[in-house]
CHARMM internal coordinates of N, CA and C (Angstrom, degrees):
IC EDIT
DIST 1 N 1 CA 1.4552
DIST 1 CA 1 C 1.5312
ANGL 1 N 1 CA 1 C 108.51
DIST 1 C 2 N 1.4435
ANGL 1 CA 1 C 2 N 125.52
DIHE 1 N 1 CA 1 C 2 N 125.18
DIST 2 N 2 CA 1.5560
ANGL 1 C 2 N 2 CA 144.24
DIHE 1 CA 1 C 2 N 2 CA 171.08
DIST 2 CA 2 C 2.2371
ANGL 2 N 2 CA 2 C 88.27
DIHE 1 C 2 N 2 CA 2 C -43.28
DIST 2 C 3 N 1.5370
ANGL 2 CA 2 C 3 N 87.36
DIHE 2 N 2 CA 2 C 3 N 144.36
DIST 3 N 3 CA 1.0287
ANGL 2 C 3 N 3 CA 97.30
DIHE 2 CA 2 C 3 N 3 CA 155.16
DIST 3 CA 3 C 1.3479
ANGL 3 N 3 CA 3 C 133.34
DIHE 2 C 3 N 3 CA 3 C -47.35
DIST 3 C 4 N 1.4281
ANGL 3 CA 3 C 4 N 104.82
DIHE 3 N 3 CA 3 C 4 N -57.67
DIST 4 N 4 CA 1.8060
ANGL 3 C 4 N 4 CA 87.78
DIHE 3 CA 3 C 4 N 4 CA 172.95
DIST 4 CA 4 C 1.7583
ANGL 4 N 4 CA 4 C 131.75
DIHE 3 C 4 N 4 CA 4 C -89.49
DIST 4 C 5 N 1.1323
ANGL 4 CA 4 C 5 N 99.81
DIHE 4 N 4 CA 4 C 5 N 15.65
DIST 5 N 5 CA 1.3361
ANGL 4 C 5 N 5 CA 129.25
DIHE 4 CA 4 C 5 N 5 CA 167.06
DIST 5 CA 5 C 1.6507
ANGL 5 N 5 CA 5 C 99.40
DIHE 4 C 5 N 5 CA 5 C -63.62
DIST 5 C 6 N 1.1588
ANGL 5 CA 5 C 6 N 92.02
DIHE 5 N 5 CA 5 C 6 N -64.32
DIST 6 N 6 CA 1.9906
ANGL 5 C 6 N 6 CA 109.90
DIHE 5 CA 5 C 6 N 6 CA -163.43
DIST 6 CA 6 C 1.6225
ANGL 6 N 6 CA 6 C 83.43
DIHE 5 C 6 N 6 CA 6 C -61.06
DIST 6 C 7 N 1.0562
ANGL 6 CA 6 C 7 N 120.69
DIHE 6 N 6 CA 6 C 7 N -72.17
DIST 7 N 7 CA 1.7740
ANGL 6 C 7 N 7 CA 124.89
DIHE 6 CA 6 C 7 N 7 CA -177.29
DIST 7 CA 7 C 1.3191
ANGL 7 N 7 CA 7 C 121.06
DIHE 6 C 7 N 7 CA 7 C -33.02
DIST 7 C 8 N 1.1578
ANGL 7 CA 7 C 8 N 112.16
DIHE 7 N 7 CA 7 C 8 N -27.48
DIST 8 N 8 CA 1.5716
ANGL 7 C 8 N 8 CA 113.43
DIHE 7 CA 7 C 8 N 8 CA -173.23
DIST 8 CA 8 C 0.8247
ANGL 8 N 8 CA 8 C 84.50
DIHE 7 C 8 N 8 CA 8 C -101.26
DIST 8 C 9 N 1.1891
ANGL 8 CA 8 C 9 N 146.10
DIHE 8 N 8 CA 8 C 9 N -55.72
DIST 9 N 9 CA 1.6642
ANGL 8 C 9 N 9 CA 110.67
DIHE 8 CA 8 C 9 N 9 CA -157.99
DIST 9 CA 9 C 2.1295
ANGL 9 N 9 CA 9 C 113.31
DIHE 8 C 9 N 9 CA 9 C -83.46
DIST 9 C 10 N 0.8897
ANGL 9 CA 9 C 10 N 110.47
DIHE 9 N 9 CA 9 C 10 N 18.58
DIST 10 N 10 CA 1.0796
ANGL 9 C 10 N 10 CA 133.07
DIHE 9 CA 9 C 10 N 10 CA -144.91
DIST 10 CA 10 C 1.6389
ANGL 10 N 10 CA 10 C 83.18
DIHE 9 C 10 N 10 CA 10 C -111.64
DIST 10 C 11 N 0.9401
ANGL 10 CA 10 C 11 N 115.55
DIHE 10 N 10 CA 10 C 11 N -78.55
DIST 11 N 11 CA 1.3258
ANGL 10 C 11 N 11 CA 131.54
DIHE 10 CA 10 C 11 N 11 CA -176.80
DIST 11 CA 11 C 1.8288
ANGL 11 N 11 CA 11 C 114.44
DIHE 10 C 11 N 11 CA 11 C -66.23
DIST 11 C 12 N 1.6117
ANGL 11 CA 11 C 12 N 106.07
DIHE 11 N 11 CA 11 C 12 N -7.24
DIST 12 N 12 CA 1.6195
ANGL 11 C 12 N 12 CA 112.22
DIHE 11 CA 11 C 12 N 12 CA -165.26
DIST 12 CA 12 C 1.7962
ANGL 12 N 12 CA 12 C 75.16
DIHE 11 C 12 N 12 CA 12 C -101.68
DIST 12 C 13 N 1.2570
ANGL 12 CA 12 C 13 N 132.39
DIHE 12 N 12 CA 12 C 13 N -48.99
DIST 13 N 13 CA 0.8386
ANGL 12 C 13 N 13 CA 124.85
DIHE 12 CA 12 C 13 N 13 CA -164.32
DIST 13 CA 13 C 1.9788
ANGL 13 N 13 CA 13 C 116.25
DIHE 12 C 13 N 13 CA 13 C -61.46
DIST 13 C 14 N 1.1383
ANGL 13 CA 13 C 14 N 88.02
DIHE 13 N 13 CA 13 C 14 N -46.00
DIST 14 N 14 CA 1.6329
ANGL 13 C 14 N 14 CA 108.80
DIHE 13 CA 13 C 14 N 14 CA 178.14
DIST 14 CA 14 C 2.0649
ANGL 14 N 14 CA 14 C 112.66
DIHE 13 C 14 N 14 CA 14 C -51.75
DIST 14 C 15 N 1.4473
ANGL 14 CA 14 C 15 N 94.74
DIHE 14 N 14 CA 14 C 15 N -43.39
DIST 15 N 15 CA 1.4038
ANGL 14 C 15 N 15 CA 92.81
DIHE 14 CA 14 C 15 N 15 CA 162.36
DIST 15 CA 15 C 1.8774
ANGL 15 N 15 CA 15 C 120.47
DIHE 14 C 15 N 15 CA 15 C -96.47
DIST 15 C 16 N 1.0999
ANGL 15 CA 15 C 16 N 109.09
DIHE 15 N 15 CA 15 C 16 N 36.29
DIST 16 N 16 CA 1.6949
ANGL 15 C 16 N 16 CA 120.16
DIHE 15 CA 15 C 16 N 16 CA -163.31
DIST 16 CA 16 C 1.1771
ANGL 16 N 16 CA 16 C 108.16
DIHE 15 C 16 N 16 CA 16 C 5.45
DIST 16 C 17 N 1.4212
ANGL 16 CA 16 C 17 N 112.90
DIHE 16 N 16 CA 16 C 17 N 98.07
DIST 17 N 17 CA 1.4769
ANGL 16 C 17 N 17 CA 147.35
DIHE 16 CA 16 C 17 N 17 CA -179.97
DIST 17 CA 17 C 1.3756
ANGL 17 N 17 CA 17 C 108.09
DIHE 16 C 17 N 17 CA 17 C -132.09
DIST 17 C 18 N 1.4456
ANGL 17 CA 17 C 18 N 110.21
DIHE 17 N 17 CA 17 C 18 N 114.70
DIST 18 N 18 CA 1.7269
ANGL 17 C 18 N 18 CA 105.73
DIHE 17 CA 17 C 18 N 18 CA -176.43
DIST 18 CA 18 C 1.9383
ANGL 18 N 18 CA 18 C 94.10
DIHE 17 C 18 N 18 CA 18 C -80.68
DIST 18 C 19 N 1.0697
ANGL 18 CA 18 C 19 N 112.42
DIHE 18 N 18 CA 18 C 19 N -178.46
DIST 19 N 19 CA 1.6143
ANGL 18 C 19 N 19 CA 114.79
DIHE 18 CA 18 C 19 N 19 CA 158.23
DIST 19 CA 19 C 1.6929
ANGL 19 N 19 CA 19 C 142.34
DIHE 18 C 19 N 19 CA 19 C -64.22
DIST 19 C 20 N 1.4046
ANGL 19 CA 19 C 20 N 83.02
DIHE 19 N 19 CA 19 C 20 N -16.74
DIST 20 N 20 CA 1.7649
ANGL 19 C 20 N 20 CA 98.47
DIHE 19 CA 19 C 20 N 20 CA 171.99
DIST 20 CA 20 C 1.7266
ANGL 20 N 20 CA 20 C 94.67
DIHE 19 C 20 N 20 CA 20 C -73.33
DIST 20 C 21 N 1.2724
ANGL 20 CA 20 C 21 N 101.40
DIHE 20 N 20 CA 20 C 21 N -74.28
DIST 21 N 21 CA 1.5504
ANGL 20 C 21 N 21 CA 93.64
DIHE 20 CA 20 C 21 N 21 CA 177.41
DIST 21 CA 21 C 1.0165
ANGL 21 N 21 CA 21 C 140.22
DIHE 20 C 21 N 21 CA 21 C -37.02
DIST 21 C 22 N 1.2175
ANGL 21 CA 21 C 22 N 122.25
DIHE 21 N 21 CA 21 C 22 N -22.14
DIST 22 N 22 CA 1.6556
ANGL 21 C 22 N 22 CA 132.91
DIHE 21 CA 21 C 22 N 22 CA 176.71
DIST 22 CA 22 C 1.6737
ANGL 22 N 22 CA 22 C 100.80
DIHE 21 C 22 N 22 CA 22 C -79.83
DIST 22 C 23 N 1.3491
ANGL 22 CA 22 C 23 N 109.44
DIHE 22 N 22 CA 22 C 23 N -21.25
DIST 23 N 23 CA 1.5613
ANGL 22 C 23 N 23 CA 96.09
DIHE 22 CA 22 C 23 N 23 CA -142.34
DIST 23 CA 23 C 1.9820
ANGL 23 N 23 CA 23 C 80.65
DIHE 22 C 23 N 23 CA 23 C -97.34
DIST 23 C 24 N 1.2479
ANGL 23 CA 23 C 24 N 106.18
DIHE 23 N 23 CA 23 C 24 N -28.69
DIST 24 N 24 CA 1.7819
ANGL 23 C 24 N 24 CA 102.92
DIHE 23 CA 23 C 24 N 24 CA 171.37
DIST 24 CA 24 C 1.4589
ANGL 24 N 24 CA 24 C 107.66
DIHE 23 C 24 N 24 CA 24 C -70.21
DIST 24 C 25 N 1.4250
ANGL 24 CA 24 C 25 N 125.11
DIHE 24 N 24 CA 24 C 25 N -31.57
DIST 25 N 25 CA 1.3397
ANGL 24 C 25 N 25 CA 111.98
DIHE 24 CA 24 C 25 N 25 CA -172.18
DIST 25 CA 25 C 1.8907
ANGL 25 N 25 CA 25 C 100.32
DIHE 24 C 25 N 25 CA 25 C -74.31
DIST 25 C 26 N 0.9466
ANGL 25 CA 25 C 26 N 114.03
DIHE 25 N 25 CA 25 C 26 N -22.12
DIST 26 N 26 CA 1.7667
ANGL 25 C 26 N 26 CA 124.76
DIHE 25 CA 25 C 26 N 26 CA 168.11
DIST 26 CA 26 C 1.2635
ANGL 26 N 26 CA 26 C 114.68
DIHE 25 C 26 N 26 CA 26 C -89.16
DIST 26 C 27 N 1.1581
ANGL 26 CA 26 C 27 N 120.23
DIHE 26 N 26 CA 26 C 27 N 5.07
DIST 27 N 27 CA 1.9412
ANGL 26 C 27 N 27 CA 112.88
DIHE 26 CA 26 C 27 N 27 CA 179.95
DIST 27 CA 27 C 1.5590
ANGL 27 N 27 CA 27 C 85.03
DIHE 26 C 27 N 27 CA 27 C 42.20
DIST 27 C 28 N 0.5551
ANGL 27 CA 27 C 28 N 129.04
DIHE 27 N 27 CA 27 C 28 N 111.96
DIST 28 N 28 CA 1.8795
ANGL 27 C 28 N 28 CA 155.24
DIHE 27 CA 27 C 28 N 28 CA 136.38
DIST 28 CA 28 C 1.2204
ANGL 28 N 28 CA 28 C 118.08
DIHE 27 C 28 N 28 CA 28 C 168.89
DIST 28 C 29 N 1.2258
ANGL 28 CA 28 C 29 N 107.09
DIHE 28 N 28 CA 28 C 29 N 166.96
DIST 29 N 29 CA 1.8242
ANGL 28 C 29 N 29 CA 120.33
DIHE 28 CA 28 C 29 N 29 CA -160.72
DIST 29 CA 29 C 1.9523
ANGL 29 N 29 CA 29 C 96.20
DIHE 28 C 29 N 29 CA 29 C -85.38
DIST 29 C 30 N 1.5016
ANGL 29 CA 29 C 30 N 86.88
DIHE 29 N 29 CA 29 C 30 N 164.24
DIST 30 N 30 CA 1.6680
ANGL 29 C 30 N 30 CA 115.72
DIHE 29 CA 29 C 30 N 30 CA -168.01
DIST 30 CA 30 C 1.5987
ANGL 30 N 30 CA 30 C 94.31
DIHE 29 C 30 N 30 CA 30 C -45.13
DIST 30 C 31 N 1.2945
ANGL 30 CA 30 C 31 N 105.83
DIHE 30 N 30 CA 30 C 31 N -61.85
DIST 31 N 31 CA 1.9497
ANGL 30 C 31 N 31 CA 109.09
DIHE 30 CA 30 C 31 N 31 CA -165.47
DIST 31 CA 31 C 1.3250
ANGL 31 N 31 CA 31 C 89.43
DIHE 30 C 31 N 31 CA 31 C -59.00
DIST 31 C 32 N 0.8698
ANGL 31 CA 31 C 32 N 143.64
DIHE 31 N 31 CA 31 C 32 N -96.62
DIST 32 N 32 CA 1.3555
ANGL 31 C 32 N 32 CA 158.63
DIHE 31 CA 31 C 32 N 32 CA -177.10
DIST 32 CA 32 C 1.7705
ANGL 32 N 32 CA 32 C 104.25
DIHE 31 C 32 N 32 CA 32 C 5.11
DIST 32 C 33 N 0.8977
ANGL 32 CA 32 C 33 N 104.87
DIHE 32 N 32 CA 32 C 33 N -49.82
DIST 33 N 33 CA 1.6463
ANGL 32 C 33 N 33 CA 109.15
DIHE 32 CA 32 C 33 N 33 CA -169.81
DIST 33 CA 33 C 1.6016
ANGL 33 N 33 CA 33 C 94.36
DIHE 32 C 33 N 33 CA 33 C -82.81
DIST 33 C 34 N 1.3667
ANGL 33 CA 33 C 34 N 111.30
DIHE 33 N 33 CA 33 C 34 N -55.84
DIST 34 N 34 CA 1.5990
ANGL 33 C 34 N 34 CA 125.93
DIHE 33 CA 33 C 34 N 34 CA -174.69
DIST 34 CA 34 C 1.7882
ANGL 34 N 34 CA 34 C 100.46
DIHE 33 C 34 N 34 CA 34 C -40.79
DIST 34 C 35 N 1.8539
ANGL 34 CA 34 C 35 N 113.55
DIHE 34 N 34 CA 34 C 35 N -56.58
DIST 35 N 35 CA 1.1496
ANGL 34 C 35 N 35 CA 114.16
DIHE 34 CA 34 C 35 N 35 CA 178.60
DIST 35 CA 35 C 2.2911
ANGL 35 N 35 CA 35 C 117.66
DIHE 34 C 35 N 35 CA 35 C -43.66
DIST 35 C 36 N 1.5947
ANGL 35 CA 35 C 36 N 83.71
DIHE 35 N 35 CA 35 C 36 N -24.51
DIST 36 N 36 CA 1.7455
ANGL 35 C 36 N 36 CA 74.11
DIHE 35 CA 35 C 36 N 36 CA -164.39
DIST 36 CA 36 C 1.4299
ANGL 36 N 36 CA 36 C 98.53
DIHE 35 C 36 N 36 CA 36 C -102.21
DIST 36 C 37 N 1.5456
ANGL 36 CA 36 C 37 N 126.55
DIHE 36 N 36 CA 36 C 37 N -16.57
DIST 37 N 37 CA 1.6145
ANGL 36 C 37 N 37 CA 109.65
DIHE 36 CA 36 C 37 N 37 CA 152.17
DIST 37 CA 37 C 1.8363
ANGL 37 N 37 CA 37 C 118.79
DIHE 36 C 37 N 37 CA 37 C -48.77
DIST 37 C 38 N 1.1806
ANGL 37 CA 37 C 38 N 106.09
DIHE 37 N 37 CA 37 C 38 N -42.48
DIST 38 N 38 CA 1.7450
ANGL 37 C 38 N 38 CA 110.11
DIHE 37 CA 37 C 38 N 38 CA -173.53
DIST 38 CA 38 C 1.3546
ANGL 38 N 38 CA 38 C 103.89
DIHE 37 C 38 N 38 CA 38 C -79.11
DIST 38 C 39 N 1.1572
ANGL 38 CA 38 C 39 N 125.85
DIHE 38 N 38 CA 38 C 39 N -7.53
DIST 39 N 39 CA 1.8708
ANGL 38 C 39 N 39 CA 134.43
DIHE 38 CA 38 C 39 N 39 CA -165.62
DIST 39 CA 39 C 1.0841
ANGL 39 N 39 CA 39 C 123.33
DIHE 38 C 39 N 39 CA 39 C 34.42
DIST 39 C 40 N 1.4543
ANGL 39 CA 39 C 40 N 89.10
DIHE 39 N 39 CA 39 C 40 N 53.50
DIST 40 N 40 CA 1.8777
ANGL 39 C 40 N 40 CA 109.77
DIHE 39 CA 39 C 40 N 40 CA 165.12
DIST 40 CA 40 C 1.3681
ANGL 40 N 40 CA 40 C 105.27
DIHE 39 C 40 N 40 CA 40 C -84.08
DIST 40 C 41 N 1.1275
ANGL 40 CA 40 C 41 N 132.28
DIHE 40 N 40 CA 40 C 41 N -6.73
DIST 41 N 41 CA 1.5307
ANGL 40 C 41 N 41 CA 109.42
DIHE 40 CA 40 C 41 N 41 CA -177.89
DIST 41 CA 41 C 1.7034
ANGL 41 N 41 CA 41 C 88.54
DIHE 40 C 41 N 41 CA 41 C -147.18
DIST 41 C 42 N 1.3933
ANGL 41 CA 41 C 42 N 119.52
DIHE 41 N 41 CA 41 C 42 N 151.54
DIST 42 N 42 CA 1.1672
ANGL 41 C 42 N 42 CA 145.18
DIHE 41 CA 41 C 42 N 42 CA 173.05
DIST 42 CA 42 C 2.0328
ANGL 42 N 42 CA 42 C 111.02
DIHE 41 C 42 N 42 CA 42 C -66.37
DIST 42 C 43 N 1.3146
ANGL 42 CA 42 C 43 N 114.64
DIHE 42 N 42 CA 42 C 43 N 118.24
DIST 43 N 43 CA 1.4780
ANGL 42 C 43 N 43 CA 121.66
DIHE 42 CA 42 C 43 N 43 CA -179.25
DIST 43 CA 43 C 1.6182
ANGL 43 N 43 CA 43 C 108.48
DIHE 42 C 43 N 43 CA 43 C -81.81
DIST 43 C 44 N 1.1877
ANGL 43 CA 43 C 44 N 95.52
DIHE 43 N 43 CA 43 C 44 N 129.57
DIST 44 N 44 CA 1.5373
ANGL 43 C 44 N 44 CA 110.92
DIHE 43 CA 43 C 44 N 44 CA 166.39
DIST 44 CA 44 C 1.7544
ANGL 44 N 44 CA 44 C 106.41
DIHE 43 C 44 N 44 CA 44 C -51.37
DIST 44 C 45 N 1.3953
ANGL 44 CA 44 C 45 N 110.78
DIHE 44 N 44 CA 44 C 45 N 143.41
DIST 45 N 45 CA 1.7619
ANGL 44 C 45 N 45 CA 117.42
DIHE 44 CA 44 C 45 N 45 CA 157.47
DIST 45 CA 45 C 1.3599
ANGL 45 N 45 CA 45 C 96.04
DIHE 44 C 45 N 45 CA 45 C -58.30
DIST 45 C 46 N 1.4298
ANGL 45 CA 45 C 46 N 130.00
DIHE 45 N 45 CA 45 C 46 N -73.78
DIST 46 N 46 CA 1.6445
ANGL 45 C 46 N 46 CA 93.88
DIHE 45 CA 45 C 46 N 46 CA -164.71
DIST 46 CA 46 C 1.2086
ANGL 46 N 46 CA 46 C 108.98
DIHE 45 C 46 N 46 CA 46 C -79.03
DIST 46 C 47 N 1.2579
ANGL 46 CA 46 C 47 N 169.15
DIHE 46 N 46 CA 46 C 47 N -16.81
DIST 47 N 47 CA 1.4116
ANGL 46 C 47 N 47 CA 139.49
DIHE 46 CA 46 C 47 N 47 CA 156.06
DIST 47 CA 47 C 1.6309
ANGL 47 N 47 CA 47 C 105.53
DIHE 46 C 47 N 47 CA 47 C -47.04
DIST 47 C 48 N 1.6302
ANGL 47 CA 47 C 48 N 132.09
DIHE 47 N 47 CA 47 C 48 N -42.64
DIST 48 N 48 CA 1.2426
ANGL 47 C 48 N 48 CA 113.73
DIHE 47 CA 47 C 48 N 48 CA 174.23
DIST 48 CA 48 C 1.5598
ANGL 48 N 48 CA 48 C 119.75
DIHE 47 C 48 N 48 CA 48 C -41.60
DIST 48 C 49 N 1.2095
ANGL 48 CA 48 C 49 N 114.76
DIHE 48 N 48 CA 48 C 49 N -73.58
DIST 49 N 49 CA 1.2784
ANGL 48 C 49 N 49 CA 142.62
DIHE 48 CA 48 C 49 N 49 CA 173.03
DIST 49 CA 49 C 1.5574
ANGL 49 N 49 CA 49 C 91.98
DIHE 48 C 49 N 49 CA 49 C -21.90
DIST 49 C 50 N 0.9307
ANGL 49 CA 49 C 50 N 101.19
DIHE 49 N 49 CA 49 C 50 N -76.14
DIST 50 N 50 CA 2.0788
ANGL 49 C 50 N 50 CA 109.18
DIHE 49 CA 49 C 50 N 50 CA -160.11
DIST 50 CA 50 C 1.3198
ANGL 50 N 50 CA 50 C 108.97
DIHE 49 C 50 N 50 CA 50 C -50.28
DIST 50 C 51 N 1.9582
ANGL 50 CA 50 C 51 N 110.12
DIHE 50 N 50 CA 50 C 51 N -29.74
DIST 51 N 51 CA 2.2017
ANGL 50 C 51 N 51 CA 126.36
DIHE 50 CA 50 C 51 N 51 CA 168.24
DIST 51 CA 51 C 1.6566
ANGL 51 N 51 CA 51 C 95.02
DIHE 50 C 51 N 51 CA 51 C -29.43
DIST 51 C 52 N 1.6043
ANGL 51 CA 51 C 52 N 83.52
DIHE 51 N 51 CA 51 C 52 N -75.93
DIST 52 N 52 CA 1.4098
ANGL 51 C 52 N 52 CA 121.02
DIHE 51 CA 51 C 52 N 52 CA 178.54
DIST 52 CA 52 C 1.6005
ANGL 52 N 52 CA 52 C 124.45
DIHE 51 C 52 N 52 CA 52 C -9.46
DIST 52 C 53 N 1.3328
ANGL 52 CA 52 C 53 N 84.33
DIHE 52 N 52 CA 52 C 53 N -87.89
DIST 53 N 53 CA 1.9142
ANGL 52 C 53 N 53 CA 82.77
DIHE 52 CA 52 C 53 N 53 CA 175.99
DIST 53 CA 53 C 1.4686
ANGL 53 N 53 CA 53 C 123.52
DIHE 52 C 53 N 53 CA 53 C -79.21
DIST 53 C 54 N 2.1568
ANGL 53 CA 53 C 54 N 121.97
DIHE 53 N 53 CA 53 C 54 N -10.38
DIST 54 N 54 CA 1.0344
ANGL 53 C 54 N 54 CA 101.62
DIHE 53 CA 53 C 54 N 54 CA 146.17
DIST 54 CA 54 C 1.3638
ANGL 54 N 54 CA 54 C 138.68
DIHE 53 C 54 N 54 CA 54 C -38.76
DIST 54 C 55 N 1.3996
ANGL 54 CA 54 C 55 N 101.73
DIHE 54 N 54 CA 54 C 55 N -62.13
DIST 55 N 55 CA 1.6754
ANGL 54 C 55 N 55 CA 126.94
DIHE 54 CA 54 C 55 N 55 CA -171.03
DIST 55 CA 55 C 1.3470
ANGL 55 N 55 CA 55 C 95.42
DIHE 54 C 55 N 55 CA 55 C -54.70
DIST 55 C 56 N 1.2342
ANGL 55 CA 55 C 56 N 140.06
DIHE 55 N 55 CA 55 C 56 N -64.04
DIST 56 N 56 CA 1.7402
ANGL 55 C 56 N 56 CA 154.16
DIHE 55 CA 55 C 56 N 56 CA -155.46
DIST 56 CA 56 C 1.6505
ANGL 56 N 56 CA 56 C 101.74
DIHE 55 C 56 N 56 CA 56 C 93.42
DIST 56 C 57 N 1.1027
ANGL 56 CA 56 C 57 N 109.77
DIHE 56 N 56 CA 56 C 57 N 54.71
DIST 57 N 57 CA 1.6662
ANGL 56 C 57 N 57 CA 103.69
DIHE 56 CA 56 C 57 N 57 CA 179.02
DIST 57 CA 57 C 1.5206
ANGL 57 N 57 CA 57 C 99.91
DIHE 56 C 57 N 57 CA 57 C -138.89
DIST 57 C 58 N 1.5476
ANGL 57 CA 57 C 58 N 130.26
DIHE 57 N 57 CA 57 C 58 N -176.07
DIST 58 N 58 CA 1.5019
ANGL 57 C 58 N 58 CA 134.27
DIHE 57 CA 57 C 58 N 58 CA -167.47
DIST 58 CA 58 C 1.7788
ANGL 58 N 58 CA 58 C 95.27
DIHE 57 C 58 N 58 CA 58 C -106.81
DIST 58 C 59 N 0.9888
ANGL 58 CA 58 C 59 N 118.78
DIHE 58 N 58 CA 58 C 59 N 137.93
DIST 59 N 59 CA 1.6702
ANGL 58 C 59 N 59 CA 119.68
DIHE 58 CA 58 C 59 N 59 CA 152.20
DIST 59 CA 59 C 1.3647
ANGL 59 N 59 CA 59 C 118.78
DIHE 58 C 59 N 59 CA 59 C -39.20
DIST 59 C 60 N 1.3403
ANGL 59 CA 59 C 60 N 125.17
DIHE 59 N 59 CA 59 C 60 N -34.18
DIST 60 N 60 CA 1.4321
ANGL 59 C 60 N 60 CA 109.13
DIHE 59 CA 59 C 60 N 60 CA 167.39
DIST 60 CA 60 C 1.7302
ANGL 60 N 60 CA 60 C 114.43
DIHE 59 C 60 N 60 CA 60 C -63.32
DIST 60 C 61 N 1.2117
ANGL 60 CA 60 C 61 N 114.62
DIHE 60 N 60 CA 60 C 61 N -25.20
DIST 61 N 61 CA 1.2572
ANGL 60 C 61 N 61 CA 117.20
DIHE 60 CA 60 C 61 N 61 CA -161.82
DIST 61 CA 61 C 1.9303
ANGL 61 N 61 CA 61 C 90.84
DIHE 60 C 61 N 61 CA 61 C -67.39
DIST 61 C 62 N 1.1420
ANGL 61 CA 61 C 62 N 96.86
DIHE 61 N 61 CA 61 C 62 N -65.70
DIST 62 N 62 CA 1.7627
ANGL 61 C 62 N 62 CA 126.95
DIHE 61 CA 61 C 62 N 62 CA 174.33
DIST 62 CA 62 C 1.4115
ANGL 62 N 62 CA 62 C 92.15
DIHE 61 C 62 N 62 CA 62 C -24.42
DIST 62 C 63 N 1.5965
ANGL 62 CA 62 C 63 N 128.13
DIHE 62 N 62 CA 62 C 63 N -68.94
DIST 63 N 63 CA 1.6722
ANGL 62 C 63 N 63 CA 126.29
DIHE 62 CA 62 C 63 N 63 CA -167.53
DIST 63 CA 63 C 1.5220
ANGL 63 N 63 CA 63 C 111.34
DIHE 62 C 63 N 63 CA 63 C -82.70
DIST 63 C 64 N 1.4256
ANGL 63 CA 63 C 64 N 123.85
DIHE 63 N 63 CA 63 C 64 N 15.75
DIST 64 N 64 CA 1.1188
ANGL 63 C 64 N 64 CA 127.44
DIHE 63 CA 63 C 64 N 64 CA 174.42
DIST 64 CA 64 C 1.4724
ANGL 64 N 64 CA 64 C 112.12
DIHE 63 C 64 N 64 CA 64 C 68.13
DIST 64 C 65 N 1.1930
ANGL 64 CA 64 C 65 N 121.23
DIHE 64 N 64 CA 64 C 65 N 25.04
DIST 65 N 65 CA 1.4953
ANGL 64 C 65 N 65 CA 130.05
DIHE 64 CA 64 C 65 N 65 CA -173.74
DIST 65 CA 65 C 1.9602
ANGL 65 N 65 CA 65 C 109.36
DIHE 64 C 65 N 65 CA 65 C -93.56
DIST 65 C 66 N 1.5771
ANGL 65 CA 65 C 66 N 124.07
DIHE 65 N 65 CA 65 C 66 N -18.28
DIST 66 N 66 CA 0.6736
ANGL 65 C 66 N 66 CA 123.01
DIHE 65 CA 65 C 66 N 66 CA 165.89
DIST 66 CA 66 C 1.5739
ANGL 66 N 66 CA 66 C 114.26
DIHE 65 C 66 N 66 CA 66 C -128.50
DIST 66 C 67 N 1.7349
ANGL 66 CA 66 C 67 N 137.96
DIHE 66 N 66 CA 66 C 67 N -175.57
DIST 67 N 67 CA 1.2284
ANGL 66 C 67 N 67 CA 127.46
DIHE 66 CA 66 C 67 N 67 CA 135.60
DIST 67 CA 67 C 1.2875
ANGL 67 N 67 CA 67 C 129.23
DIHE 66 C 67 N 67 CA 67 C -98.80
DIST 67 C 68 N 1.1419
ANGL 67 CA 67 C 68 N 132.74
DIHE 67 N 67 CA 67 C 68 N 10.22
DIST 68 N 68 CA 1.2216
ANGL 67 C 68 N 68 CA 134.78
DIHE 67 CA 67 C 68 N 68 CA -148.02
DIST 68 CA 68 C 1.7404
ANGL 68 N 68 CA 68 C 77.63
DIHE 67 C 68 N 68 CA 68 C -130.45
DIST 68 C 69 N 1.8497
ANGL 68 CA 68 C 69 N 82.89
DIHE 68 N 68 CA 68 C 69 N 125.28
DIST 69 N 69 CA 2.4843
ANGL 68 C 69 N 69 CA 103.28
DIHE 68 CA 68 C 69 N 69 CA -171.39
DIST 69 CA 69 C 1.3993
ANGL 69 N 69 CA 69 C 82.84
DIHE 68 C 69 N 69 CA 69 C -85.32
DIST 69 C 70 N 1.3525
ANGL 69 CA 69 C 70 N 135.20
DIHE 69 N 69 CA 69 C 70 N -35.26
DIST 70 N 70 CA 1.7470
ANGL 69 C 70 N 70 CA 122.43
DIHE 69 CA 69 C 70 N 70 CA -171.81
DIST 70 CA 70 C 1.4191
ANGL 70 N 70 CA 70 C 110.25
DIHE 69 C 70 N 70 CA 70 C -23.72
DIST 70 C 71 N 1.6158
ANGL 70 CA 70 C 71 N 119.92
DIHE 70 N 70 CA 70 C 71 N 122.14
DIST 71 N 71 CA 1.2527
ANGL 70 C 71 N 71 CA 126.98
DIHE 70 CA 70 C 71 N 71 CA 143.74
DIST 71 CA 71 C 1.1991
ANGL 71 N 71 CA 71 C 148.59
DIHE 70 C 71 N 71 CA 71 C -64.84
END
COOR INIT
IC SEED 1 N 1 CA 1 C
IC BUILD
């Protein structure tokens, strides 16, 4: 699993969010979201962005570019 694969769900879990829920708070369907926990498919900047200030953490954190969730 891609780094921010592992992160998102990581962080979906932390606010107990199954994947249906994530995938309504994103208007898109179950696979669809499921595909970008496993990082089968490439995330839009604004769906990143929008991870982002759900969670309260930076997009680098999200692409595994930093460790530190501070926003």
């Amino acid at each position: 699993m891609e780094p921010f694969g592992k992160r998102l769900k990581e962080l979906r879990k932390e606010k107990h969010k199954t994947q249906v829920e994530m995938a309504q708070l994103l208007d898109c369907t179950d696979r669809h979201y499921q595909r970008m926990e496993y990082g089968y498919i490439n995330v839009p900047s604004l769906t990143l962005i929008h991870l982002a200030d759900y969670f309260g953490v930076t997009t680098d954190y999200l692409l595994g570019r930093t460790e530190g969730k501070e926003a």
